[in-house]
N, C-alpha and C positions, 0 to 999 in steps of 0.2 A: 367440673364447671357445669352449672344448671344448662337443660337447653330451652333455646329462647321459645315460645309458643309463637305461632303463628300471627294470633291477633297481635303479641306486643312487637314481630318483625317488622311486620305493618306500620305501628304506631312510630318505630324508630324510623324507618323509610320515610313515612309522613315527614317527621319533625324535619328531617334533611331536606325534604323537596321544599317545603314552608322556608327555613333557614334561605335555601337557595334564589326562591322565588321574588323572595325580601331583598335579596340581592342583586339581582337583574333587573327590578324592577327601579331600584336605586340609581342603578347603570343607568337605562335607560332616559330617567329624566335629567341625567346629567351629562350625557353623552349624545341625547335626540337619536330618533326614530332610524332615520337616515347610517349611522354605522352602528346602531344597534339588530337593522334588519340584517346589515354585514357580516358581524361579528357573530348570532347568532344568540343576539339575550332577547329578542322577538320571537323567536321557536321557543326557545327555552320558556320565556313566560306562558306561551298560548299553551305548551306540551303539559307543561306542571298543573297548570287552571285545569286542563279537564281530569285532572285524578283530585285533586286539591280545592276547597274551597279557599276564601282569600283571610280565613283562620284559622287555616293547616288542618280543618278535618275532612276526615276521606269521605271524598263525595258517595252516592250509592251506588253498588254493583262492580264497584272498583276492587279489584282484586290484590291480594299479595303478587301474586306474579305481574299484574297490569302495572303496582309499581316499580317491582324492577327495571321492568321494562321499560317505564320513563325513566328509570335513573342512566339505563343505558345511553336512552337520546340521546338527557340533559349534555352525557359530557364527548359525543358524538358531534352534538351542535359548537361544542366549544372547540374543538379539533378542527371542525368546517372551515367555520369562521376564523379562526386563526391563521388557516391558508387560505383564505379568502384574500383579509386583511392583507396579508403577504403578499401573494400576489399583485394588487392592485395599489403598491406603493405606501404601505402603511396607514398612517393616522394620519399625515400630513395635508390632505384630499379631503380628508371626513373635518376637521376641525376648522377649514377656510372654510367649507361649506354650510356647516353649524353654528361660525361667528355669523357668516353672513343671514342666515338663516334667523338665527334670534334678533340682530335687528329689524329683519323686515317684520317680524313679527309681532315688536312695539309699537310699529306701524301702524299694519296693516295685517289680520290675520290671513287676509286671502290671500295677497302677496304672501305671506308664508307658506300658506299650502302650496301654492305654486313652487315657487322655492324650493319646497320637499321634491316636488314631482321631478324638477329640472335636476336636482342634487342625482337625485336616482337612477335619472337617466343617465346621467355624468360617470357615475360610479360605474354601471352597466356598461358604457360605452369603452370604457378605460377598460373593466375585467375582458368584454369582450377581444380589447387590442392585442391582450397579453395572453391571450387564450390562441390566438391568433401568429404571434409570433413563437410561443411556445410551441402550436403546432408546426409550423414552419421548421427551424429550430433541431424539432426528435421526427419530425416525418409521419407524425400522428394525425390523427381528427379534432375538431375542436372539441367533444364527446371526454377522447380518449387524454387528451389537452390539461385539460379540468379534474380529469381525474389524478393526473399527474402531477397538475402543481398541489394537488390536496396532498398526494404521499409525500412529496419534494417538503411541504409543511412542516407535517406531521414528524416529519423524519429528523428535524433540526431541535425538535424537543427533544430532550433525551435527561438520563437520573441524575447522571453527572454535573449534570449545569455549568456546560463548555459550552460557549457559543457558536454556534454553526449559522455562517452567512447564508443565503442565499445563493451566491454563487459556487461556495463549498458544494454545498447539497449538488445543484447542477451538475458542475465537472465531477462527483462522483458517481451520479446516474449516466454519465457519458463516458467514461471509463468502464461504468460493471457490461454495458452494453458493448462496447468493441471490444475487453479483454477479456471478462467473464462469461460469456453464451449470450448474450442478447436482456432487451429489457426484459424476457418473463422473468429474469431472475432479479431483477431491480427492484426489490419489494424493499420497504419503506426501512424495517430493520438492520439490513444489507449496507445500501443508503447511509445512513447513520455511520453505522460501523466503520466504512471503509474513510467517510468524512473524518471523525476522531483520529483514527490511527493514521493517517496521511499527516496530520496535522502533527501528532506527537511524533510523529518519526522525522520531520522535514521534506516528505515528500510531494511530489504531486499527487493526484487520485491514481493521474493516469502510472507514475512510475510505482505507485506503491502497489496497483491492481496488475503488473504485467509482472513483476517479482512474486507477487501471487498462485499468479498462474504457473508460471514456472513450478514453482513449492506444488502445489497442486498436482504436477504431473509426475512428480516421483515420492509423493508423502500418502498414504493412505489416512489422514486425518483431515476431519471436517475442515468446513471454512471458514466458522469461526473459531477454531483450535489456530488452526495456521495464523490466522490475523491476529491472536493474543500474544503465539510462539514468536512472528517478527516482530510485536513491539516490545517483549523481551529480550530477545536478539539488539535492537536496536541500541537495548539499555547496555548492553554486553558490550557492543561495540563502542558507545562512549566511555567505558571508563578502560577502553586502551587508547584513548586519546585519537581518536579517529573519527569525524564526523556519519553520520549512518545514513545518511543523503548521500554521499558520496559511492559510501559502497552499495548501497541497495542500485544506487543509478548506473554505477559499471554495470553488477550482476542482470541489469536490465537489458543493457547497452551489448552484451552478452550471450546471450540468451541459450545459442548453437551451443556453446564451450558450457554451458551451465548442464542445459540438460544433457549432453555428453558424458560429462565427470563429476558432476553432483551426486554425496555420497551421504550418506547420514543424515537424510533432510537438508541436503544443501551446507552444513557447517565444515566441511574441505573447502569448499567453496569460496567462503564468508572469510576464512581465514587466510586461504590466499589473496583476497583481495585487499584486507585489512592489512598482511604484510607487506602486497605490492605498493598499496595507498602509502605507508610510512619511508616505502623508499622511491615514492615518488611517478610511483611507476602506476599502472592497470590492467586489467586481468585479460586485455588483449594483448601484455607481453609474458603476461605466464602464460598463457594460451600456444604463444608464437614460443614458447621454450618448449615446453609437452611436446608439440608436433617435432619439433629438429629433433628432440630427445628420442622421439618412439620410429623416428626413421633410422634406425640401428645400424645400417651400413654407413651412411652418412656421417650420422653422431661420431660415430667409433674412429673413423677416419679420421676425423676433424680435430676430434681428441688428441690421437698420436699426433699429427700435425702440430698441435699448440705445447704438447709438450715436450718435443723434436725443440722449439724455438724459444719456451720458456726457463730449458733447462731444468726442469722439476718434472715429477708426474702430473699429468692431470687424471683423476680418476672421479670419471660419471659415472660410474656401473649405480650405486644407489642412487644417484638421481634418477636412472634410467627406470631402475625399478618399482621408484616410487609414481614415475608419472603412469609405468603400466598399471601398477596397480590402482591408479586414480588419487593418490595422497597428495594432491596439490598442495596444500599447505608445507606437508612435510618434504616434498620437492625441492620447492622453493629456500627451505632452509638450509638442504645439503647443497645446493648451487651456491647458498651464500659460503657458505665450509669452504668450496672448490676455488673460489673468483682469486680470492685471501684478500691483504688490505690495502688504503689505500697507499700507504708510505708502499708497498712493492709494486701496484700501478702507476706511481708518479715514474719510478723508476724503469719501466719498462719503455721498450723501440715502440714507434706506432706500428711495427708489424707486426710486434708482439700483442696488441694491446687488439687489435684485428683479429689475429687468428682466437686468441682467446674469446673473445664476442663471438665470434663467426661459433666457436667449439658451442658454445653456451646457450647462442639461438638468440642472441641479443644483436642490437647496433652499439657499434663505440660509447653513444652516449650514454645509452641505457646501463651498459657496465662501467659506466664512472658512476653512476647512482646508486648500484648495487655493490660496489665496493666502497663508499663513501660513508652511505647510510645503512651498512649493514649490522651496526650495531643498536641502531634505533629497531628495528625489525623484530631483536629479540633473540639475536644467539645465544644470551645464554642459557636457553632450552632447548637449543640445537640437538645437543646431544642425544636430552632422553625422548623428543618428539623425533630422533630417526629411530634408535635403536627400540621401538614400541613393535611387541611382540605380533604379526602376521598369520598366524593359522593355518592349519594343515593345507586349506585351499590355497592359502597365498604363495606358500612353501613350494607346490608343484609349478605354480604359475614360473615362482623364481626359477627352478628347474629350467624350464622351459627358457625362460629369455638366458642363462648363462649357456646355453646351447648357442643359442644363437647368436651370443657375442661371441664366444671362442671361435666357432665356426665362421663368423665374420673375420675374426681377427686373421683366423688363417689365412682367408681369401686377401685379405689386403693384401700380406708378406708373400703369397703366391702372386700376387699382379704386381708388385716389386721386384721381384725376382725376374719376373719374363720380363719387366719393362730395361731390367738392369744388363740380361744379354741381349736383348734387341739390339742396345745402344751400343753396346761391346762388338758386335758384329757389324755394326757397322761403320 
């Protein structure tokens, strides 16, 4: 491909600013002075006239770069002006003011000027307001104000052409500021982003930006990597039939339990929540299972206890292990293994039905839930999501906790023992 010379870059820049000039100045008599100094087709024309004459040839001493550099303006002015317009309530203001205006002006043209003046000051007094409440609002300057509704703008365009309101925009500059670091990091891109993907995932700014942060503190990946990762996630999670508002708002609602045992970027996480969700439950009762589980003396007790009164075994040892190891998901599934179904809950004592909660880290209610819906949950992958191979590190960890069980288990049958001649002697 030829490269272009200089003079004919020129010529082609020409033709665009002429093209364009044609065009604002169009605007301009059909829209009056008054929201065209708004909207920014007043800059635009004046900027374009001194490189341009009004037959699109380059004035003299006009350079290839000097037009660049108006072409930058031109669409600089049109970005202003469109958070301008914004800002100050749309079109609605400018076109009562321009009916009114063109009558006074079949009038009377001096009454129209006036008109003009009085419009201008209207328009000013309104930006002003909103410059005013805006700084109020984020705790800015009027300066800093202005500058803000320009990004807040600019940031509701975007390539996708999804609509983003005004108040979208807002409440996602006011989440990146309390969840994110502050507004220096509320730049206009940001903004955007976090607007969209709130939207497609059913979130608020603020719930989608605090699940963020979270992912942020245990992911080494940028931030917009994570913001693309959850709204694929999200999609993930609607086709298990599970709404993604929901769980992103536990995992929020959460936060302690998340960064605690969030493993693989958070997806143990996501998945216990998605199974609690389907049995009705939230990740503050798989949370309240983990901890009864990893108090080992306790657990272990509780265990023999429920299986002294259910006549079966109960055996937590992999549930145990799973929550050491942080497999929340896969926890979860071997507790559902352990509960069994509901035809043997209907049929159990309520002290039966007790102790086994009590064993499991649940309330009554909660293990009629889990024994109810534990088919909705998904056992039948039960098997191969426990029996999923561990690694030499995991291996020794097991080591370790089957020490601690046996050695628990002892100490029970030795505090039985002494509690059994106590009672004989006396």
């Amino acid at each position: 491909m030829a490269k272009v010379s200089s003079h004919q870059e020129a010529l082609n820049i020409a033709k665009e600013l002429h093209e364009e000039l044609e065009r604002v100045q169009a605007a301009i008599k059909e829209q009056g002075r008054l929201r065209s100094w708004l909207n920014g087709n007043m800059a635009t024309s004046r900027d374009i006239a001194k490189t341009i004459n009004q037959e699109g040839e380059v004035r003299v001493g006009v350079s290839t770069d000097i037009l660049k550099k108006t072409q930058g303006t031109v669409d600089a002015n049109k970005e202003v002006g469109a958070a301008i317009l914004s800002s100050v309530g749309g079109l609605n203001l400018f076109q009562s003011v321009q009916k009114a205006i063109n009558l006074l002006a079949a009038a009377n043209p001096w009454l129209a000027l006036a008109a003009v003046v009085v419009g201008i000051v209207t328009a000013v007094v309104a930006l002003n307001t909103k410059l005013a409440e805006t700084g109020k609002e984020f705790g800015v300057s009027r300066k800093e104000a202005a500058e803000l509704e320009v990004i807040l703008g600019k940031a509701r365009i975007n390539s996708a052409l999804i609509p983003i309101s005004a108040e979208e925009a807002r409440d996602a500059f006011n989440a990146i500021n309390v969840n994110l670091g502050g507004v220096v990091n509320a730049s206009e891109s940001l903004i955007r982003s976090i607007s969209l993907a709130a939207a497609q995932t059913g979130l608020t700014a603020d719930e989608f930006t605090s699940v963020l942060s979270l992912q942020e503190s245990i992911s080494n990946l940028s931030r917009e990597q994570l913001i693309s990762q959850t709204k694929m996630t999200a999609e993930a999670i609607k086709l298990k039939g599970v709404l993604p508002k929901e769980i992103f708002k536990d995992i929020a609602d959460n936060a302690e339990y998340f960064a605690q045992y969030a493993k693989d970027g958070g997806t143990n996480i996501e998945g216990a929540a998605v199974q609690a969700r389907k049995l009705g439950l939230n990740l503050s009762t798989v949370s309240g299972i983990a901890e009864g589980l990893m108090d080992f003396e306790s657990s272990i007790e509780k265990q023999l206890e429920a299986s002294m009164l259910l006549g079966r075994e109960l055996n937590l040892d992999k549930a145990r292990q799973l929550a050491f190891l942080g497999k929340q998901d896969q926890m979860m599934q071997e507790i559902l293994k352990q509960v069994g179904g509901e035809a043997e809950f209907t049929r159990m004592l309520p002290i039966q039905r007790q102790k086994l909660a009590d064993a499991v880290g649940v309330n009554v209610q909660e293990l009629s839930r889990l024994v109810r819906d534990r088919g909705a949950a998904g056992m039948a992958a039960a098997g191969d999501a426990v029996g999923a191979a561990m690694g030499d590190v995991q291996d020794q960890q097991l080591t370790v906790l089957h020490d601690i069980r046996d050695n628990t288990h002892e100490g029970v049958r030795q505090n039985k023992k002494t509690a059994d001649v106590v009672t004989e002697g006396a």
